[in-house]
C-alpha positions as CSV (number, residue, x, y, z in Angstrom):
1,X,-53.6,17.1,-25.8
2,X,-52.6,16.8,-29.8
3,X,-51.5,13.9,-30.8
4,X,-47.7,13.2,-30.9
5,X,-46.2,14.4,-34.4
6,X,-44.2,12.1,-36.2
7,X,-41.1,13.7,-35.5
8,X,-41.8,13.8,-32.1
9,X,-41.6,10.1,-31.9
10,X,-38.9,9.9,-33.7
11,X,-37.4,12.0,-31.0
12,X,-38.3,9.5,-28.6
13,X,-37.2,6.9,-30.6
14,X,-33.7,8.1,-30.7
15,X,-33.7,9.1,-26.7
16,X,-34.7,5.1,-26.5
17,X,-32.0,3.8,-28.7
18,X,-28.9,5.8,-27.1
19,X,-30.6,5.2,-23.5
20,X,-30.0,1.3,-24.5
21,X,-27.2,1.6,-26.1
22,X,-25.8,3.4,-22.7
23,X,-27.0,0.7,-21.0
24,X,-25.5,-2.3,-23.5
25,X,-22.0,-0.8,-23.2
26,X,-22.1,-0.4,-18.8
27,X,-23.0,-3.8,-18.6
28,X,-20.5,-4.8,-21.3
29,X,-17.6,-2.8,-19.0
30,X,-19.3,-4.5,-15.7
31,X,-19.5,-7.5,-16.9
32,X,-15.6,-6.8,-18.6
33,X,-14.2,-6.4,-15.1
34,X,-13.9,-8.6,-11.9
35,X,-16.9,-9.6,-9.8
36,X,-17.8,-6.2,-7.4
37,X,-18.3,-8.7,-4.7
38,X,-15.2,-10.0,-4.8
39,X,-13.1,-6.8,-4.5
40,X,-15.4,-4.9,-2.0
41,X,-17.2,-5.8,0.7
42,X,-21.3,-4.4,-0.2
43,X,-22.7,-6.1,3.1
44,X,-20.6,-4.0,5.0
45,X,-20.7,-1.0,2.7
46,X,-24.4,-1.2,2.7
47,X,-24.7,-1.4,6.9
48,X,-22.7,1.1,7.1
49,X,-24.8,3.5,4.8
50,X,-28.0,2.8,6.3
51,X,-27.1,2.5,10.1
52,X,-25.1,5.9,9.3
53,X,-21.9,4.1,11.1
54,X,-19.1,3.9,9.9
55,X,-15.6,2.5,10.9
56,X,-12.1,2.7,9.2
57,X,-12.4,-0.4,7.6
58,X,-15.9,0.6,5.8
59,X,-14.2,3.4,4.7
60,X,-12.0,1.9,3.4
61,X,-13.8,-0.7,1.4
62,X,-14.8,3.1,-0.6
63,X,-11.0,3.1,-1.4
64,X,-12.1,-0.5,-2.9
65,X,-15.2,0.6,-4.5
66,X,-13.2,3.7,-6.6
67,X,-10.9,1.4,-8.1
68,X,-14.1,-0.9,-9.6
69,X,-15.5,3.1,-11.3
70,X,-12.1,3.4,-12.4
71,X,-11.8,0.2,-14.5
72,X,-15.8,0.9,-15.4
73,X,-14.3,4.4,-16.9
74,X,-11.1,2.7,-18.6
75,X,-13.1,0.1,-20.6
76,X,-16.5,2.2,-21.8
77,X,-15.7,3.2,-25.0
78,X,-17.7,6.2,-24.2
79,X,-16.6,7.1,-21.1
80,X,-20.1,9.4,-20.2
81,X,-21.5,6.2,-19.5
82,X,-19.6,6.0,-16.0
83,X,-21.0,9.5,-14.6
84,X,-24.5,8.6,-13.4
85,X,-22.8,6.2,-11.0
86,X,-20.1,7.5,-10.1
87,X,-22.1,10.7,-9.5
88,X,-24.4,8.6,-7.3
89,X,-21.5,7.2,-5.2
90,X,-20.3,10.9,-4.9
91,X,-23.9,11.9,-3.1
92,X,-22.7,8.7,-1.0
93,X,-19.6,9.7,0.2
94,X,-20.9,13.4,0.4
95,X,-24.2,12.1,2.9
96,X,-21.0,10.3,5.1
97,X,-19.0,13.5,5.7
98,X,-22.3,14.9,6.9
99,X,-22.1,13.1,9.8
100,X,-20.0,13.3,12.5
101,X,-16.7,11.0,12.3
102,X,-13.8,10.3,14.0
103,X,-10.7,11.8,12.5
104,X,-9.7,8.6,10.4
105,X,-12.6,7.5,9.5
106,X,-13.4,11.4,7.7
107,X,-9.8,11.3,6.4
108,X,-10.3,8.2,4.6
109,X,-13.3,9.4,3.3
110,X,-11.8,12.4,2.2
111,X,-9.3,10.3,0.3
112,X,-12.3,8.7,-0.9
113,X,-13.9,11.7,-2.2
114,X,-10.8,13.2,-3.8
115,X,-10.1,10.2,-5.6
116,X,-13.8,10.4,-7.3
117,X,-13.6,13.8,-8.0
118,X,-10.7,13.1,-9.8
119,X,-12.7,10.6,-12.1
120,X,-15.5,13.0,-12.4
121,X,-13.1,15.2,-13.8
122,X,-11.3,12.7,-16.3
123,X,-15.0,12.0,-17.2
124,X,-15.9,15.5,-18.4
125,X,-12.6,16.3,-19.5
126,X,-12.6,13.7,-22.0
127,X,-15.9,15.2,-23.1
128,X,-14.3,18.2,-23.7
129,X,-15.8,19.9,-21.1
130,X,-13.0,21.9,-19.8
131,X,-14.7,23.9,-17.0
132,X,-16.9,21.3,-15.5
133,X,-13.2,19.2,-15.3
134,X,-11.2,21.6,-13.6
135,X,-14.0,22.6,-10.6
136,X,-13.7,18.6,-10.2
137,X,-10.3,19.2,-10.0
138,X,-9.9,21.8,-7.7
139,X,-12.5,19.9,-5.2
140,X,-10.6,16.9,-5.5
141,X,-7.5,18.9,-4.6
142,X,-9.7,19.9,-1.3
143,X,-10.9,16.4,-0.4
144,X,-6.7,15.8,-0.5
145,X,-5.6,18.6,1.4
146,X,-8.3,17.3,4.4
147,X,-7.4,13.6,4.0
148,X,-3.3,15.3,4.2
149,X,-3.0,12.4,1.6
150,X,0.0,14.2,-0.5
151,X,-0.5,12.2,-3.8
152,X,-4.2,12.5,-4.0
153,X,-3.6,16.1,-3.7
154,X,-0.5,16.0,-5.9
155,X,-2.4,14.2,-8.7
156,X,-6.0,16.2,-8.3
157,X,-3.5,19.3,-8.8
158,X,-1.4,18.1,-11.6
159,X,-4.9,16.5,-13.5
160,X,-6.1,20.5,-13.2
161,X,-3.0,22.2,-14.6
162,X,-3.1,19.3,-17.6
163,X,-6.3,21.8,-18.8
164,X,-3.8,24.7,-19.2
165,X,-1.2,22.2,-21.5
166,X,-4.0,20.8,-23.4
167,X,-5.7,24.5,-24.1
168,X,-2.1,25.4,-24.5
169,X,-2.0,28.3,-22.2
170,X,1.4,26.8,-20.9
171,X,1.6,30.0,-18.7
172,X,-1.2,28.8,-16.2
173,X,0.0,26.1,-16.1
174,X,3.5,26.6,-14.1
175,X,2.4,27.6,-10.7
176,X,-0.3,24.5,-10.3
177,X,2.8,22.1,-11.3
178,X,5.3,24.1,-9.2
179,X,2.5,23.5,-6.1
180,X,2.0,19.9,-6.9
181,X,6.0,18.9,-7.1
182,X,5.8,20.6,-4.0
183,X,3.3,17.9,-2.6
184,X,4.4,15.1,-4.2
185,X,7.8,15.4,-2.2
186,X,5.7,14.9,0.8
187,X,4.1,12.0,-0.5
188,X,4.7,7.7,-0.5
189,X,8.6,7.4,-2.2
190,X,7.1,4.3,-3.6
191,X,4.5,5.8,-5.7
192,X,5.5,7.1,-9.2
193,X,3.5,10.8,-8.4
194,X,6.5,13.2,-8.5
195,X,7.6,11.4,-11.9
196,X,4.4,12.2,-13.5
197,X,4.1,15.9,-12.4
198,X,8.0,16.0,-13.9
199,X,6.3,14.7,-17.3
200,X,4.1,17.4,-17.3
201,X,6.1,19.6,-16.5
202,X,7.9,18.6,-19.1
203,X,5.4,19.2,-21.5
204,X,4.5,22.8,-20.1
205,X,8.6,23.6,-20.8
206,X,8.2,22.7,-24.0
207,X,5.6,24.9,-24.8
208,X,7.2,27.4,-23.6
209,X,10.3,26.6,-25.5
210,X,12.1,26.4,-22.8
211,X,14.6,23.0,-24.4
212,X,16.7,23.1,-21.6
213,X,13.8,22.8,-18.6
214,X,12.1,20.1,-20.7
215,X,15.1,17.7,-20.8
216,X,15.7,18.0,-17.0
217,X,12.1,17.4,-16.6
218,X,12.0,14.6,-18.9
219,X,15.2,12.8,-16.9
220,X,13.6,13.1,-13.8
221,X,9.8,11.3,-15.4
222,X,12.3,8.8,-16.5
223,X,13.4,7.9,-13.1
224,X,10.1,6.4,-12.1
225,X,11.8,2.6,-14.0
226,X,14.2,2.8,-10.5
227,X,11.1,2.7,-8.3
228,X,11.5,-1.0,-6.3
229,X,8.5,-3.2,-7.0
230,X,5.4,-3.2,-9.0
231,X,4.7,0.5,-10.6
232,X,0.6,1.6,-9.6
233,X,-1.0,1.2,-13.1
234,X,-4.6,2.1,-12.3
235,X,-7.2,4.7,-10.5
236,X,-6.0,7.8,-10.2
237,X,-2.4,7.3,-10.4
238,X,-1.5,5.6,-13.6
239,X,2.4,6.6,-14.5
240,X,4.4,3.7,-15.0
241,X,6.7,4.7,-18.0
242,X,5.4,3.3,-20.6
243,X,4.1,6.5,-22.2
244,X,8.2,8.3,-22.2
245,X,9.1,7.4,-25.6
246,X,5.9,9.5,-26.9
247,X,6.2,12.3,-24.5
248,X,9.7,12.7,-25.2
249,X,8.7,12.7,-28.7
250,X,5.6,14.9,-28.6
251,X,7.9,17.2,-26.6
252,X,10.6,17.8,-29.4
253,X,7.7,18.3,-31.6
254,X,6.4,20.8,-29.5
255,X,10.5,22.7,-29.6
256,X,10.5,22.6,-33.5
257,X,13.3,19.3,-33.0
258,X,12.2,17.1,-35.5
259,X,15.6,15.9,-36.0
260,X,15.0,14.7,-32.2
261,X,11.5,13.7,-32.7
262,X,11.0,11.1,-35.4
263,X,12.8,8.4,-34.5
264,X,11.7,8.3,-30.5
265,X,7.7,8.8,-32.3
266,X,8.4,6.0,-34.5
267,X,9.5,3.6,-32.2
268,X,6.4,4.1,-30.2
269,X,4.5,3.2,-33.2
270,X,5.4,-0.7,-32.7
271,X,4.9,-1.0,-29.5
272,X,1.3,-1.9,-28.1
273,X,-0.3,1.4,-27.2
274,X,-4.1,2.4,-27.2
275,X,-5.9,3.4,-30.7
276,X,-6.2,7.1,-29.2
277,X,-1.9,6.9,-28.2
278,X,-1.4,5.8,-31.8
279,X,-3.6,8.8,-33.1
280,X,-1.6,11.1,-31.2
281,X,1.5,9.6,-32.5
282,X,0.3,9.4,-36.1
283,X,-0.5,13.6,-35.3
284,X,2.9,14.7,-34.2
285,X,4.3,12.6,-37.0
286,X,2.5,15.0,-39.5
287,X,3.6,17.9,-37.5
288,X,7.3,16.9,-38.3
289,X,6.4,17.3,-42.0
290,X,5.2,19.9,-42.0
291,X,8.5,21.4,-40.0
292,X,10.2,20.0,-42.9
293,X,8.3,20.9,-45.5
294,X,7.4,17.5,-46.6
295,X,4.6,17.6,-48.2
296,X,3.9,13.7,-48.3
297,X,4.9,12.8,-44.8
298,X,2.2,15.2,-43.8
299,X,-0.5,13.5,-45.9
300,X,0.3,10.2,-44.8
301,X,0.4,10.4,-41.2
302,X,-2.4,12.9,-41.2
303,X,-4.8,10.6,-42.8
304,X,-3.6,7.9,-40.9
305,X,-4.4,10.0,-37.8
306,X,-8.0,10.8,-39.0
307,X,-8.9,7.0,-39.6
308,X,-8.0,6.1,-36.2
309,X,-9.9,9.2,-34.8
310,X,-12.9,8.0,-37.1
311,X,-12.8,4.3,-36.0
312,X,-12.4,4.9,-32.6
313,X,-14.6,8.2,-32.2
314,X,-11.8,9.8,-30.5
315,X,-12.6,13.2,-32.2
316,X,-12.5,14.6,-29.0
317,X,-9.2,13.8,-28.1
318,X,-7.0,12.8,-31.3
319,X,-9.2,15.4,-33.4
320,X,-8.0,18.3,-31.0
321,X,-4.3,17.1,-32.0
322,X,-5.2,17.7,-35.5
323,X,-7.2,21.3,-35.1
324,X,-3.7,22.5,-33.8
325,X,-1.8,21.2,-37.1
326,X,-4.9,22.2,-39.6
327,X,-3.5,25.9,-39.5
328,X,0.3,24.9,-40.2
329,X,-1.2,23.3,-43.2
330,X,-1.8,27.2,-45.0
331,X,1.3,27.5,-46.5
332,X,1.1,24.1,-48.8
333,X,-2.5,24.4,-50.2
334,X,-1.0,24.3,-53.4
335,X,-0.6,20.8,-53.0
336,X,-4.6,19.3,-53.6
337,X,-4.0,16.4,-51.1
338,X,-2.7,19.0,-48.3
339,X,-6.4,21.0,-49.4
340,X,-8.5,17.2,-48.7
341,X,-6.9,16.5,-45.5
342,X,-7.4,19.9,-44.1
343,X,-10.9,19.7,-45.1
344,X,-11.8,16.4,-43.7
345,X,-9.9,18.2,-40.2
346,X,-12.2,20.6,-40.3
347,X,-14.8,17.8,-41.2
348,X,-14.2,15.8,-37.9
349,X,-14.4,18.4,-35.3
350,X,-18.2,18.4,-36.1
351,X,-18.0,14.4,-35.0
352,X,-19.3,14.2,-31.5
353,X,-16.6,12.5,-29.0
């Protein structure tokens, strides 16, 4: 056998360094969140799993177990770093259904699944992967549709037609929001699910320039501050209203209303939202000026923009924002600072999310 060429172990050198840097930032999310031990039962859990018997309360500890992925995903910076696990957990679940199990036992496993599918999904869709996002979609959809739990359906459904908003093929959209408004009517009252389809919905009007169908969706996402008691604010179900003002923003930005726009989008500029919310923000704020033909508006929020995609590394997410707004940038290249912003745009989306 030759002997290794130098680049070849500095190959292996880098596969070392991002293998431990993978590793620093899991432990620094597990570590982040609340003793496993303390939220799930793993004695239980892991009798279960080897004896191959399970009860509804083991399966329900799963339910448990989800929730701990969830707030692994939500605090990894890179949120790859959650798949190997939740993956494994997946095989878990899948080995269980395997076996024969009385109806409740296999629903609430079901729920189980659909819920981690559902993260699998949020995992490769914020890697852009698009098509690896929506198959987890659609199985989580089937893992709700056997559990008949409505929302986990509802959600699974609603995370799958976000695709079609995000890729902006509105169109495709429609029917998978129409289908999970349908659900969500079935579903727990108390739970903020048929809000959150309404937002997107919402959304999907207003790409379609439909004005009229946005604001009636909008009212009805803002309904969800009448719910009675504590709003769900974590897993799969996350709507709570504290993401309105933006929407309602993003959505007159998306109907050509600036006049409608600014002020809701730069409200939600003071109040305390995530680096990536803020990018998005500081995006449609450019968008206005350039509906208004203000030259310096554009620049100053659109650079803005790019330093929080480049201090976050949020390219994937805040850097997709700003691809749509590079062409609307054509007709003021005159200007030299509208020619170095939409350079550096085109600069980013060659930074790896």
């Amino acid at each position: 056998m030759p002997p290794p060429t130098a680049e070849h172990a500095q190959g292996v050198d880098d596969v070392n360094r991002r293998e431990l840097l993978r590793l620093v930032s899991m432990t620094g999310a597990l570590l982040a969140s609340p003793a496993l031990e303390e939220q799930v039962d793993l004695e239980r859990l892991e009798h279960a799993v080897t004896t191959g018997r399970l009860d509804l309360t083991a399966a329900v500890e799963y339910d448990r177990l989800n929730g701990h992925w969830w707030q692994v995903f939500s605090r990894s910076k890179s949120k790859q770093l959650a798949l190997p696990v939740v993956r494994k957990q997946l095989g878990v679940l899948t080995t269980a259904l395997q076996e024969p199990q009385a109806t409740a036992v296999r629903r609430q496993l079901c729920a189980a699944a659909a819920d981690l599918f559902q993260l699998c999904g949020e995992i490769f869709f914020d890697g852009d992967q698009y098509t690896e996002a929506a198959h987890c979609y659609a199985l989580a959809a089937g893992a709700g549709k056997e559990a008949a739990a409505f929302d986990l359906w509802a959600c699974a459904m609603t995370r799958h037609a976000f695709i079609g908003v995000y890729e902006r093929r509105f169109d495709q959209a429609v029917p998978l929001l129409e289908g999970a408004a349908t659900l969500a009517r079935r579903g727990d009252p108390d739970l903020s699910t048929r809000h959150w389809v309404a937002a997107v919905q919402a959304q999907t009007h207003a790409g379609l320039g439909d004005l009229a169908a946005c604001e009636q969706a909008l009212a009805a996402a803002e309904e969800v501050v009448t719910l009675d008691g504590p709003v769900r604010t974590s897993g799969w179900l996350r709507f709570e209203g504290s993401r309105l003002a933006e929407e309602r923003g993003a959505c007159y930005v998306e109907l050509g209303r600036p006049d409608r726009a600014e002020a809701t989008l730069s409200d939600a500029l003071y109040q305390d939202i995530s680096p990536r919310r803020r990018g998005s923000v500081l995006t449609d704020l450019a968008t206005i000026g350039v509906q208004r033909r203000d030259t310096h508006q554009v620049v100053t929020y659109g650079n803005a923009a790019l330093d929080v995609a480049r201090q976050t590394g949020s390219a994937g997410y805040v850097g997709r924002k700003l691809a749509v707004l590079r062409p609307q940038l054509a007709p003021f290249r005159a200007d030299s600072h509208i020619r170095h912003l939409e350079q550096e745009i085109a600069r980013l989306k060659t930074v790896p999310a």
